[in-house]
Jmol script that loads the backbone (N, CA, C; Angstrom):
load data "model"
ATOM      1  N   UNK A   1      -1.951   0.245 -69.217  1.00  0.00           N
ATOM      2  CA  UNK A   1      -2.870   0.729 -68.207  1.00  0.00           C
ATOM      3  C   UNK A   1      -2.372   2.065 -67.667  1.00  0.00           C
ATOM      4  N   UNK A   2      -1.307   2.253 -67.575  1.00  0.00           N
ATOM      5  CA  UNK A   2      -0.578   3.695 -66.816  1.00  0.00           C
ATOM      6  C   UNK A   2      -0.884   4.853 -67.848  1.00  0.00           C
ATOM      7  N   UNK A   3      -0.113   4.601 -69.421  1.00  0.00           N
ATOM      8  CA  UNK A   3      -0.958   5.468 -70.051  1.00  0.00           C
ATOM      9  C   UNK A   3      -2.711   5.786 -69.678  1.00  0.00           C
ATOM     10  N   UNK A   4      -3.113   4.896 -69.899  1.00  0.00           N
ATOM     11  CA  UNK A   4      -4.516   5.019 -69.614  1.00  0.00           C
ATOM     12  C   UNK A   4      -5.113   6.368 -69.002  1.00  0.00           C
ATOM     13  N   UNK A   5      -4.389   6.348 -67.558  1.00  0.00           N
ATOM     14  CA  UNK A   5      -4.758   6.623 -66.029  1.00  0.00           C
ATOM     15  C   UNK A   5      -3.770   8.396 -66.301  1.00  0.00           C
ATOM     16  N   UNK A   6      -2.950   8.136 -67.542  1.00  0.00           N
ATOM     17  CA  UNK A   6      -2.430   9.708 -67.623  1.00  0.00           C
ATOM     18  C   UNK A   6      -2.768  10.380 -68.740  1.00  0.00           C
ATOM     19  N   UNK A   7      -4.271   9.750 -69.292  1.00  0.00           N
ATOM     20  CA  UNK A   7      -5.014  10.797 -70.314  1.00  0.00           C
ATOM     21  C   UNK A   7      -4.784  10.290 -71.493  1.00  0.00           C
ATOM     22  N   UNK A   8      -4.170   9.011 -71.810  1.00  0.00           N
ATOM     23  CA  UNK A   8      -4.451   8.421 -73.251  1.00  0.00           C
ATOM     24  C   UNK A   8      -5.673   7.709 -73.646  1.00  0.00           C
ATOM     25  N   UNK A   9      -5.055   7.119 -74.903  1.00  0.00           N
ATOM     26  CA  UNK A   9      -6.846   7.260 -75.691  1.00  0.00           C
ATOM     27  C   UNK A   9      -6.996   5.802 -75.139  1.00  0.00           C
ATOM     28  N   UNK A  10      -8.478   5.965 -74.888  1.00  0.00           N
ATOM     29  CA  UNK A  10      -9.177   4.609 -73.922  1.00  0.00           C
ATOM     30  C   UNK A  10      -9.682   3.951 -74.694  1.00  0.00           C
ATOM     31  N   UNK A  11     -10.798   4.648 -75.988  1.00  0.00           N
ATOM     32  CA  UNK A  11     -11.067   4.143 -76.594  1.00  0.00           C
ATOM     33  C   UNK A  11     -11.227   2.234 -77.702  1.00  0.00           C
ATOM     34  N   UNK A  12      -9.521   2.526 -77.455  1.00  0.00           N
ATOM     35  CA  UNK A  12      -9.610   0.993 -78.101  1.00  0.00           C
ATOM     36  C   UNK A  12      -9.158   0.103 -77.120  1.00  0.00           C
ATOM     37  N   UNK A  13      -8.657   0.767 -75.700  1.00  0.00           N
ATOM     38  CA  UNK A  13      -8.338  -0.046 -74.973  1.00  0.00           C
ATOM     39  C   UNK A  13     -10.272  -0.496 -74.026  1.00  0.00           C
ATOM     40  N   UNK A  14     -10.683   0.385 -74.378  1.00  0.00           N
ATOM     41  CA  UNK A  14     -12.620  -0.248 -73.887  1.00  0.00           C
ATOM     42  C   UNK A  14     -13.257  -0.692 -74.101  1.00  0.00           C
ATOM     43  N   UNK A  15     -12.832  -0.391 -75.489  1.00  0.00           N
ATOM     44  CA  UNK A  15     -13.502  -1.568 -77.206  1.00  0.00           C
ATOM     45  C   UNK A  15     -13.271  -2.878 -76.474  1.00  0.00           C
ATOM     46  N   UNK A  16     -11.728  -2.713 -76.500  1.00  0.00           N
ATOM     47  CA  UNK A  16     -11.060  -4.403 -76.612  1.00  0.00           C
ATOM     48  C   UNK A  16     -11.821  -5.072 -75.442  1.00  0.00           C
ATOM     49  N   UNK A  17     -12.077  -4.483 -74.477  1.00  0.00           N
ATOM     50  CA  UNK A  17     -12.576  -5.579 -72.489  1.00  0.00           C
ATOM     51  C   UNK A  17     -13.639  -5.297 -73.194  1.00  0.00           C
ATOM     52  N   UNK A  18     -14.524  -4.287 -73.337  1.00  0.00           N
ATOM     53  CA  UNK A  18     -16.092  -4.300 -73.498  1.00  0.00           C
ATOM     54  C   UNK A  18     -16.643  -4.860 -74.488  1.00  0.00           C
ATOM     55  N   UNK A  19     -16.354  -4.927 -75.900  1.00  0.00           N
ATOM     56  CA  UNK A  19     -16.687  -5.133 -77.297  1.00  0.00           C
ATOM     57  C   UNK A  19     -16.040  -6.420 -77.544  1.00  0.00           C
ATOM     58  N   UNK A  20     -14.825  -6.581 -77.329  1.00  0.00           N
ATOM     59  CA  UNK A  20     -13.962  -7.797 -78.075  1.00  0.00           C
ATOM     60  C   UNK A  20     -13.988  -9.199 -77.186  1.00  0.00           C
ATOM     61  N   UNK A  21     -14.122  -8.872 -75.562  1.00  0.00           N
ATOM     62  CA  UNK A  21     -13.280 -10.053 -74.820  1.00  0.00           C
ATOM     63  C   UNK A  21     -15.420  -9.984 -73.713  1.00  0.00           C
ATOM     64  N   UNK A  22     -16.043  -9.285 -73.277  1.00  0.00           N
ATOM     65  CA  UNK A  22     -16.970  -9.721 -72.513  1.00  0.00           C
ATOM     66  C   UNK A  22     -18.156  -9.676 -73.082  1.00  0.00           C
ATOM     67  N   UNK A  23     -18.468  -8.954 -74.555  1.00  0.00           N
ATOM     68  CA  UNK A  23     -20.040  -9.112 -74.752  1.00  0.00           C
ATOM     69  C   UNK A  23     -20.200 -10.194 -75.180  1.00  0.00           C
ATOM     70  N   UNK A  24     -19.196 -11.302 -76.122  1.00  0.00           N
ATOM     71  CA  UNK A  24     -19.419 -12.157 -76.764  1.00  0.00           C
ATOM     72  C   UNK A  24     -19.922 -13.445 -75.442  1.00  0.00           C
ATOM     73  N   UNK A  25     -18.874 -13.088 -74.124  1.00  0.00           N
ATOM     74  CA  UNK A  25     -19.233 -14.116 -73.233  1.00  0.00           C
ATOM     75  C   UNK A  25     -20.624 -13.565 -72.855  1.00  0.00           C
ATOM     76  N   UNK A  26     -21.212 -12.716 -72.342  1.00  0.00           N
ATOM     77  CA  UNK A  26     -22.843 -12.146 -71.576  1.00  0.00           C
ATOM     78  C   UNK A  26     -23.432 -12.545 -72.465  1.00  0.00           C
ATOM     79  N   UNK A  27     -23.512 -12.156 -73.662  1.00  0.00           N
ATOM     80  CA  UNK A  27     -24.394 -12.355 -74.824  1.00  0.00           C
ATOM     81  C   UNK A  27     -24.250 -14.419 -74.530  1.00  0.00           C
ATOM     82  N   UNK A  28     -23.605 -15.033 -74.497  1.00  0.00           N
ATOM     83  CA  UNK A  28     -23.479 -16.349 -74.386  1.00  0.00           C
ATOM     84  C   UNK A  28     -24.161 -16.964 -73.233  1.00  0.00           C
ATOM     85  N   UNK A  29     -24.186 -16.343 -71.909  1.00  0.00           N
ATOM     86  CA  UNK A  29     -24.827 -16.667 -70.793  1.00  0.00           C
ATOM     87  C   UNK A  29     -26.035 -16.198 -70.521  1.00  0.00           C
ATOM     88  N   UNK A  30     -26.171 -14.936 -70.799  1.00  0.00           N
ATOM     89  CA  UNK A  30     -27.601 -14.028 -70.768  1.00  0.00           C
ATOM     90  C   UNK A  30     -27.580 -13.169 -71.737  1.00  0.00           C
ATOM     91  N   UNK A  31     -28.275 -13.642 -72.352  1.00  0.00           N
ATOM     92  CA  UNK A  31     -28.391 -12.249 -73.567  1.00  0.00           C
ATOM     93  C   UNK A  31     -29.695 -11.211 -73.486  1.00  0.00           C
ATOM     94  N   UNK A  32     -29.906 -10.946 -72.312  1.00  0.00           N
ATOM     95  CA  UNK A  32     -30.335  -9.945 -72.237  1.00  0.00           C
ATOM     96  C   UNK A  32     -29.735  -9.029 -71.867  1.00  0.00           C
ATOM     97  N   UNK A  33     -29.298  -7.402 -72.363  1.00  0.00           N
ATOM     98  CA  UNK A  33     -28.768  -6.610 -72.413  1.00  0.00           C
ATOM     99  C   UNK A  33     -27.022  -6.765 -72.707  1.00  0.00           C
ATOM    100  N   UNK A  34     -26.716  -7.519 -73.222  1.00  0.00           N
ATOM    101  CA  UNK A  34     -25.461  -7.945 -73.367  1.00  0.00           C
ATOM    102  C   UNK A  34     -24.496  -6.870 -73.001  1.00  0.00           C
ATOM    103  N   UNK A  35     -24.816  -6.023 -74.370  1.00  0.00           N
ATOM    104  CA  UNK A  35     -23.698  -4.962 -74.188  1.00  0.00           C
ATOM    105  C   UNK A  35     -23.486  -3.976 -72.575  1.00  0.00           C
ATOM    106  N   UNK A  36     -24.807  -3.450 -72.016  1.00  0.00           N
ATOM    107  CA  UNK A  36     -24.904  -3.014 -70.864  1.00  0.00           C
ATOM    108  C   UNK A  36     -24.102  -4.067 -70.096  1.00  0.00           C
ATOM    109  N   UNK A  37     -24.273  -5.264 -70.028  1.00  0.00           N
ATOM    110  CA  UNK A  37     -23.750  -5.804 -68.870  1.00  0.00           C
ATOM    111  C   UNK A  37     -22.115  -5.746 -69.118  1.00  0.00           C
ATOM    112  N   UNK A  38     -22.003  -6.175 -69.888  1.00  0.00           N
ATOM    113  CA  UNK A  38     -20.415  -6.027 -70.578  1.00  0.00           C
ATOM    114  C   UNK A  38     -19.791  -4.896 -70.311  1.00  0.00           C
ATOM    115  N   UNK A  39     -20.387  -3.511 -70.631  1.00  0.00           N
ATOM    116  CA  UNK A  39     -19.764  -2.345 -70.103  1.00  0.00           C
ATOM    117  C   UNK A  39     -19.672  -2.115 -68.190  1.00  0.00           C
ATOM    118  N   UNK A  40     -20.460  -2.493 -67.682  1.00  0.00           N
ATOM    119  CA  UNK A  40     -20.590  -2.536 -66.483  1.00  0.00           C
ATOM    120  C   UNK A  40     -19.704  -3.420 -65.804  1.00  0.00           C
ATOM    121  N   UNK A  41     -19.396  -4.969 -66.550  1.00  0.00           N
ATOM    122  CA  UNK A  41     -18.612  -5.616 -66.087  1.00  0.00           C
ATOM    123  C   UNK A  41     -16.867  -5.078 -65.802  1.00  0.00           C
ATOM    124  N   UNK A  42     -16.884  -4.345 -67.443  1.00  0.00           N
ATOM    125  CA  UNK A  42     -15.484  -3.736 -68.290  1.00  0.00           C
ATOM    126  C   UNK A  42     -15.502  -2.267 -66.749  1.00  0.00           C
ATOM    127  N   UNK A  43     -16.304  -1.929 -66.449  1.00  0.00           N
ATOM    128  CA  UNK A  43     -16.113  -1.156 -65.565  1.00  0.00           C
ATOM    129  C   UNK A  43     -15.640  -1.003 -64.212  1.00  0.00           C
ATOM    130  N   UNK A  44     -16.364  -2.108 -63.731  1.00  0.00           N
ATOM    131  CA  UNK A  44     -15.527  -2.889 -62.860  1.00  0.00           C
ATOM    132  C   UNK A  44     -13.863  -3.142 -62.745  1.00  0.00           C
ATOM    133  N   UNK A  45     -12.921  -4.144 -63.852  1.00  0.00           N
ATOM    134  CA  UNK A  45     -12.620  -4.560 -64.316  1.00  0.00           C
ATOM    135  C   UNK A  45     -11.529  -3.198 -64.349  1.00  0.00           C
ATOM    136  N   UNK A  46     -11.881  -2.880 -64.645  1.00  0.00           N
ATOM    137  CA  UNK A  46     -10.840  -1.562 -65.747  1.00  0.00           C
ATOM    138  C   UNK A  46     -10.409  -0.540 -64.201  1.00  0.00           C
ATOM    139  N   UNK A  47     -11.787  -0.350 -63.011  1.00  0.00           N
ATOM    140  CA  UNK A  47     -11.483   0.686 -62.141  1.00  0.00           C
ATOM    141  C   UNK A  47     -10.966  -0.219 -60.970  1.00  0.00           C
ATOM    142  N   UNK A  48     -10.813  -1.089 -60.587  1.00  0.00           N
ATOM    143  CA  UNK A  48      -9.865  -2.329 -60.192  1.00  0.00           C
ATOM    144  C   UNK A  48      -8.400  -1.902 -60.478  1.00  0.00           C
ATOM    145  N   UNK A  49      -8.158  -1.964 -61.845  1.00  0.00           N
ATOM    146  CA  UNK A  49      -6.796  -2.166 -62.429  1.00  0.00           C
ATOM    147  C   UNK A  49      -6.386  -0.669 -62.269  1.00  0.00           C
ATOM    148  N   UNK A  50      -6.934   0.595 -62.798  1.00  0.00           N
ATOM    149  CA  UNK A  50      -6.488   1.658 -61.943  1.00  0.00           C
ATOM    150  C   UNK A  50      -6.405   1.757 -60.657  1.00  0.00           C
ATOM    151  N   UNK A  51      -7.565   1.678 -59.862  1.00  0.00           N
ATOM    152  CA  UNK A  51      -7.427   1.893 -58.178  1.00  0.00           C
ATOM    153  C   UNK A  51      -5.736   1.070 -57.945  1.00  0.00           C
ATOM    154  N   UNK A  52      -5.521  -0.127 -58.499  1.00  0.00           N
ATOM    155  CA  UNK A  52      -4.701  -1.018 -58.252  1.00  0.00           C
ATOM    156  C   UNK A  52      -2.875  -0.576 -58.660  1.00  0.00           C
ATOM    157  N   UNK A  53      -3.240   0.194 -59.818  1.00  0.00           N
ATOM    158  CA  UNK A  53      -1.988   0.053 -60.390  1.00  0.00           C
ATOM    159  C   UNK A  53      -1.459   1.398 -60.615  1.00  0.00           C
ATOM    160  N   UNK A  54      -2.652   2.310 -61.197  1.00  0.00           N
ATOM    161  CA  UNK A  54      -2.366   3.736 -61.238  1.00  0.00           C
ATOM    162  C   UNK A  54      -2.342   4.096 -59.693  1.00  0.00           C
ATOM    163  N   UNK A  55      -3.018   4.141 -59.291  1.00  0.00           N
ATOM    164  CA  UNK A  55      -3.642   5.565 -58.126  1.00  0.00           C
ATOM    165  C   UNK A  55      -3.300   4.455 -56.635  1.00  0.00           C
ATOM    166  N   UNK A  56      -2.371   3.046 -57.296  1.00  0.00           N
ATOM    167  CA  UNK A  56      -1.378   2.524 -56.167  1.00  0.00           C
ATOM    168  C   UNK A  56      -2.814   2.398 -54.328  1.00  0.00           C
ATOM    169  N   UNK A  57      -3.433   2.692 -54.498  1.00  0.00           N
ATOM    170  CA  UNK A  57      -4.688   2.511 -53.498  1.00  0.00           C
ATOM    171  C   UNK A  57      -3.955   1.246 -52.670  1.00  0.00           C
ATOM    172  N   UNK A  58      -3.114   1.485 -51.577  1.00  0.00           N
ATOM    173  CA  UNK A  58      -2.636   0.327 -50.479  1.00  0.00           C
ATOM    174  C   UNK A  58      -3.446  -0.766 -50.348  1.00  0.00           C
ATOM    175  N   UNK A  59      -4.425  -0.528 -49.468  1.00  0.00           N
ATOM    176  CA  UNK A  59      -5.139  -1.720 -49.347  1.00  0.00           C
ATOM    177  C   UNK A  59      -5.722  -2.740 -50.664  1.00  0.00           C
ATOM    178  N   UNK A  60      -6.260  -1.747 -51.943  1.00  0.00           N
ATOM    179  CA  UNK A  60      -6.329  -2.672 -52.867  1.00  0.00           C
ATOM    180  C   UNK A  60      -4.818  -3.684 -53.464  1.00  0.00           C
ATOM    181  N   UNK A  61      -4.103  -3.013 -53.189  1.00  0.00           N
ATOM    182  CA  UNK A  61      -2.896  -2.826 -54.106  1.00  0.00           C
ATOM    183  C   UNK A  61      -2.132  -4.436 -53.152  1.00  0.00           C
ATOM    184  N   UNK A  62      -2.102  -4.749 -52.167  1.00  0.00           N
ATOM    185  CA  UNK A  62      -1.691  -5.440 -51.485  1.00  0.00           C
ATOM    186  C   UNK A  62      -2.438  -6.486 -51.377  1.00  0.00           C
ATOM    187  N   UNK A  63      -4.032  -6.732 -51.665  1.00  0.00           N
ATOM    188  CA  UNK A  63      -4.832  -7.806 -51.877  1.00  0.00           C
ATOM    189  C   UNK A  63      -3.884  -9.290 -52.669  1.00  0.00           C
ATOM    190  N   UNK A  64      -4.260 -10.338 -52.443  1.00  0.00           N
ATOM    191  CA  UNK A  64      -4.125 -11.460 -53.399  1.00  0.00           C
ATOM    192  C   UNK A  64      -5.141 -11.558 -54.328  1.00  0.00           C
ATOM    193  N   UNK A  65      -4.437 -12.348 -55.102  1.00  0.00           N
ATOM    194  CA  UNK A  65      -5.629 -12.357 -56.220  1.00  0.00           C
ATOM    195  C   UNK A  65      -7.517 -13.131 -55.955  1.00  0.00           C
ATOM    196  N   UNK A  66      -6.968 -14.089 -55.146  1.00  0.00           N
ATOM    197  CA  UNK A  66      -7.934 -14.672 -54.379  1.00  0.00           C
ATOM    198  C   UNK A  66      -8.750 -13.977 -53.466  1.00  0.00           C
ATOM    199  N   UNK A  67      -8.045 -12.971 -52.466  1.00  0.00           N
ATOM    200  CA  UNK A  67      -9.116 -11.995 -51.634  1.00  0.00           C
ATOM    201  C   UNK A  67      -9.812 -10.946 -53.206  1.00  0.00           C
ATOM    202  N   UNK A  68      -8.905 -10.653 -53.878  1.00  0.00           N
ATOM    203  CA  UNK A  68      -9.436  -9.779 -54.882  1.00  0.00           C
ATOM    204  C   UNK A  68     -10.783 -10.640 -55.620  1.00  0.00           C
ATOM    205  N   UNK A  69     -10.960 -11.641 -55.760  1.00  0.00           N
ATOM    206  CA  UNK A  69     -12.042 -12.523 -56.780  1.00  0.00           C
ATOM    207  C   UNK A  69     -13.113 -12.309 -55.321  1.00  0.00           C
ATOM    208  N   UNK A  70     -12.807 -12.864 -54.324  1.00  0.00           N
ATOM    209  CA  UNK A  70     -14.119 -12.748 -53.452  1.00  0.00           C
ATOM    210  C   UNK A  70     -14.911 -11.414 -53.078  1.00  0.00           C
ATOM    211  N   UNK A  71     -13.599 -10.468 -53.309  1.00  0.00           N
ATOM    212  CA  UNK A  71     -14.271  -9.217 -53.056  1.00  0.00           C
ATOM    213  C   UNK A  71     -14.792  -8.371 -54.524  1.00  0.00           C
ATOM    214  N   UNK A  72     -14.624  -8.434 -55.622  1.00  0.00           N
ATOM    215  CA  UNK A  72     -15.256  -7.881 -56.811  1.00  0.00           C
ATOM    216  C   UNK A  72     -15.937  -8.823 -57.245  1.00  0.00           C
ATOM    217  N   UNK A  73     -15.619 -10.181 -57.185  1.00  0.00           N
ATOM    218  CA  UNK A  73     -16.470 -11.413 -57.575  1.00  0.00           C
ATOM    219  C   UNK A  73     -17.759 -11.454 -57.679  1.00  0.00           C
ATOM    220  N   UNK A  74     -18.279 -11.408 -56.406  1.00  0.00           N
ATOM    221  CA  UNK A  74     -19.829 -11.011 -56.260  1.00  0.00           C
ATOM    222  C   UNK A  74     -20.669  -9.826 -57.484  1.00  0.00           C
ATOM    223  N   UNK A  75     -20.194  -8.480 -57.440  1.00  0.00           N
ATOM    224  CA  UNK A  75     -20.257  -7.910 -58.061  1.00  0.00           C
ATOM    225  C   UNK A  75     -20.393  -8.045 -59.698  1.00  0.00           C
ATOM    226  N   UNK A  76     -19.143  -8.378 -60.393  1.00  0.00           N
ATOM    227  CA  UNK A  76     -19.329  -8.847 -61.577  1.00  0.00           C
ATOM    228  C   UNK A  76     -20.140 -10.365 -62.085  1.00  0.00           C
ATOM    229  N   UNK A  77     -20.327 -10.908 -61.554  1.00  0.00           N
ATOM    230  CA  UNK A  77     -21.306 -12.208 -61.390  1.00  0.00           C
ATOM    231  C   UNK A  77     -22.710 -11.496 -61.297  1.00  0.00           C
ATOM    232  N   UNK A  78     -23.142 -10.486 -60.927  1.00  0.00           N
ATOM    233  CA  UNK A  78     -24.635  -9.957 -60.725  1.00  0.00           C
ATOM    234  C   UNK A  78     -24.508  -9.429 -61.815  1.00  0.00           C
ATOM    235  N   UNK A  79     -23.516  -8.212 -62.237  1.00  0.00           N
ATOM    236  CA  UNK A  79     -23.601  -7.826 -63.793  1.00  0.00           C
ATOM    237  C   UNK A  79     -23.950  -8.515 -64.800  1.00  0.00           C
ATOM    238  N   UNK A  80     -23.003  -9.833 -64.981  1.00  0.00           N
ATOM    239  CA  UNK A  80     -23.246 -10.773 -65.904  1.00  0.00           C
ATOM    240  C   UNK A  80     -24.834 -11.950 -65.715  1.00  0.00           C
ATOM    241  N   UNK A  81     -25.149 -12.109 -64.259  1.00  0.00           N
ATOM    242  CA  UNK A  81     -26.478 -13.044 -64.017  1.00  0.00           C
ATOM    243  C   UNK A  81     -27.274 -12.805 -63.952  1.00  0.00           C
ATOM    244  N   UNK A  82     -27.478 -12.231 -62.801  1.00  0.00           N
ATOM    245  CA  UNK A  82     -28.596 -11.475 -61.986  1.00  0.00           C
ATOM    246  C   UNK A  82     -29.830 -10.602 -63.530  1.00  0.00           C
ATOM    247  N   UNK A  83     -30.717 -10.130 -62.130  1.00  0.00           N
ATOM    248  CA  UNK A  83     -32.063  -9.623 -63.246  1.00  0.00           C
ATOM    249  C   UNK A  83     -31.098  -8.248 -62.916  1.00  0.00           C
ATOM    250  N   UNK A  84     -31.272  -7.179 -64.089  1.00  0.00           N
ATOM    251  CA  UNK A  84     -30.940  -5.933 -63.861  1.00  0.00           C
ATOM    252  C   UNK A  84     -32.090  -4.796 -63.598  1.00  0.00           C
ATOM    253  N   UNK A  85     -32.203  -3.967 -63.171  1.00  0.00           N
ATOM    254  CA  UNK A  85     -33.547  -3.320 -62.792  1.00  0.00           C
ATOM    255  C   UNK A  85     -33.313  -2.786 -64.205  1.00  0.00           C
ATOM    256  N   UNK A  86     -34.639  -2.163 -64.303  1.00  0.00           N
ATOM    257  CA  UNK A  86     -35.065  -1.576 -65.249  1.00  0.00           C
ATOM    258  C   UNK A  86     -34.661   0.434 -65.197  1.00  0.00           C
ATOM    259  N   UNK A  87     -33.666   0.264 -66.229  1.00  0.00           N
ATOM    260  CA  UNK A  87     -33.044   1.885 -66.038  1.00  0.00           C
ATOM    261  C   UNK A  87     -34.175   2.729 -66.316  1.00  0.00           C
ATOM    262  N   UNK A  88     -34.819   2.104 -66.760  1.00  0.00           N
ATOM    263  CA  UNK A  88     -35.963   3.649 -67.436  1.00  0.00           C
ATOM    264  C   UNK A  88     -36.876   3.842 -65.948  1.00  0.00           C
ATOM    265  N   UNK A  89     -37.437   2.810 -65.618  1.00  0.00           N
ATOM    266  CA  UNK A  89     -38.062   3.236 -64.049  1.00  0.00           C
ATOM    267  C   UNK A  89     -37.074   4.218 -62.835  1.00  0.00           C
ATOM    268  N   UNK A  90     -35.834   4.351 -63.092  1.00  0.00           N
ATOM    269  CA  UNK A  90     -34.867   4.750 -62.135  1.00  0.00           C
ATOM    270  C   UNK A  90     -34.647   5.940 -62.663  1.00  0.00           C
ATOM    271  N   UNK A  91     -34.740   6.829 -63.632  1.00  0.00           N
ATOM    272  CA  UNK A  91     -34.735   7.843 -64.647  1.00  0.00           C
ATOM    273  C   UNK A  91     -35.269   8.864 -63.539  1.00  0.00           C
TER     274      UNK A  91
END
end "model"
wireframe off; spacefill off
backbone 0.3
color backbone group
C-alpha cells in the first residue's frame, strides 16, 4: 500500500480488489452493474487504506476497526445493494 501512495503501479494492485476479490461477490448479490459497483466499492476500500496508512489522517488512523465498519459500512453496502441512479441522466 505505501508503494502505492508513492507513485507505483496500481494497476494490478486494482485489478486484484476490483476484478479478482469484489466483482465476483456484486455480480453474486446484484448483478446489475457489477463491475461499476465493484470499482466504487474498490474505491472506497483502497482510499480508506491510504487516508489510513499513507497520508497517516489522525482521526481516521486511530479509529477501531468496528467504529471504522459503521462509518464506511453504510456506504459500501449502498454500492453493492442499493438502486444506483442512472449515470447517463446525471451527464
Amino acid at each position: 500500500m505505501l508503494r502505492l501512495g508513492q507513485g507505483g503501479d496500481v494497476g494490478p494492485f486494482r485489478d486484484f480488489i476490483a476484478t479478482g476479490v469484489l466483482a465476483p461477490i456484486v455480480t453474486h448479490f446484484c448483478p446489475d452493474r457489477p463491475e461499476l459497483r465493484a470499482q466504487l466499492i474498490a474505491s472506497q476500500i483502497i482510499g480508506l487504506g491510504l487516508a489510513r496508512w499513507v497520508a497517516r489522517m489522525d482521526h481516521i488512523a486511530g479509529l477501531d476497526v468496528e467504529a471504522l465498519a459503521a462509518l464506511v459500512g453504510p456506504t459500501i453496502q449502498r454500492y453493492a445493494f442499493d438502486d444506483l441512479p442512472d449515470v447517463a441522466d446525471l451527464a
